[in-house]
N, C-alpha and C positions, 0 to 999 in steps of 0.2 A: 516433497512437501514444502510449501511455502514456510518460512520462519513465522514465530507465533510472539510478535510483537505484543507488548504488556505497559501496562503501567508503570511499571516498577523496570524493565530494562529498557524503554523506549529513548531516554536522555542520552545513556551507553550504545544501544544497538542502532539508533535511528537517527539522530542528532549529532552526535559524535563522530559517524564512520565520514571515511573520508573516498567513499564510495557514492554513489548516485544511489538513491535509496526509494522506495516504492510502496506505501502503504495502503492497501486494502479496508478499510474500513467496512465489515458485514456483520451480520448477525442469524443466528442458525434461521431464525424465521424470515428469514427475506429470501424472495422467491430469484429474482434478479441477482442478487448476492449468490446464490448457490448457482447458478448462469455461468457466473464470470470464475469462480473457485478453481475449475481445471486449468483457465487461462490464466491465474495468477501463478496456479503450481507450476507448471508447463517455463514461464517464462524463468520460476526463481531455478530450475535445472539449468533451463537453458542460456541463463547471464550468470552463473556463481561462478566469485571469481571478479567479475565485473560490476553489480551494483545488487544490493540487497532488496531485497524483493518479500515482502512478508504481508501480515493479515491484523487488522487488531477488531475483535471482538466487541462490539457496542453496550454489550451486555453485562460485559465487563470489566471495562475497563473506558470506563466512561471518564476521566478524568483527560486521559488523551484526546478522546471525541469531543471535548469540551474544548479542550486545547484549540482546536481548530479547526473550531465553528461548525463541527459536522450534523449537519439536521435531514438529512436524506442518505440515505445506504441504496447500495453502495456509491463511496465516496472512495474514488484515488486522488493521494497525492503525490508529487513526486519531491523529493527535497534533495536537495546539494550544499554540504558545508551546514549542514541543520538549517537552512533556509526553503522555504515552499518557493518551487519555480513551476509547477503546475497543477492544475485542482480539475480534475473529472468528477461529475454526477452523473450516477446513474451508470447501467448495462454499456456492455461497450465491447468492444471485440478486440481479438488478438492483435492485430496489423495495426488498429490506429495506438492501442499502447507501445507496439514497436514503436512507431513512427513517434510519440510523446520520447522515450528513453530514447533513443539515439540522436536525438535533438541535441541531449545535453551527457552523453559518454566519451 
């Protein structure tokens, strides 16, 4: 299961880590969002250890989606050193998110 990124640990778990980090921005009613869930889970197994990989809730924790500028779900970002070095909108499949993280591992 993907890490469950929040408002209140995102500064700590997201920004802070000195790992390549991944966030998922969805929400239960998004149809595309529930698409991409296996392949967020799938990759945070398959990189731990290597770069953090988790999901933050729109619904909930809107204060991070504010943060950055999320207006379409799902939204990936990828951050390095708590800096955005990539921004996906929308559905998207396994391989091209490979291809986004290994860019910058």
């Amino acid at each position: 299961m993907a890490f469950e990124f929040t408002d209140t640990n995102f500064q700590e778990s997201a920004l802070d880590s000195d790992k390549l980090v991944v966030v998922d921005f969805w929400a239960e009613w998004c149809g595309p969002c529930r698409m991409i869930s296996p392949i967020i889970d799938e990759l945070s197994k398959e990189y731990e250890g290597k770069a953090v990989i988790g999901k933050v809730n729109v619904d909930t924790n809107a204060e991070v989606a504010t943060k950055y500028g999320v207006r379409s779900i799902p939204t990936i970002i990828l951050l390095k050193n708590g800096e955005v070095i990539e921004k996906h909108v929308g559905a998207t499949t396994k391989a091209v998110l490979e291809e986004k993280m290994a860019a910058h591992l």
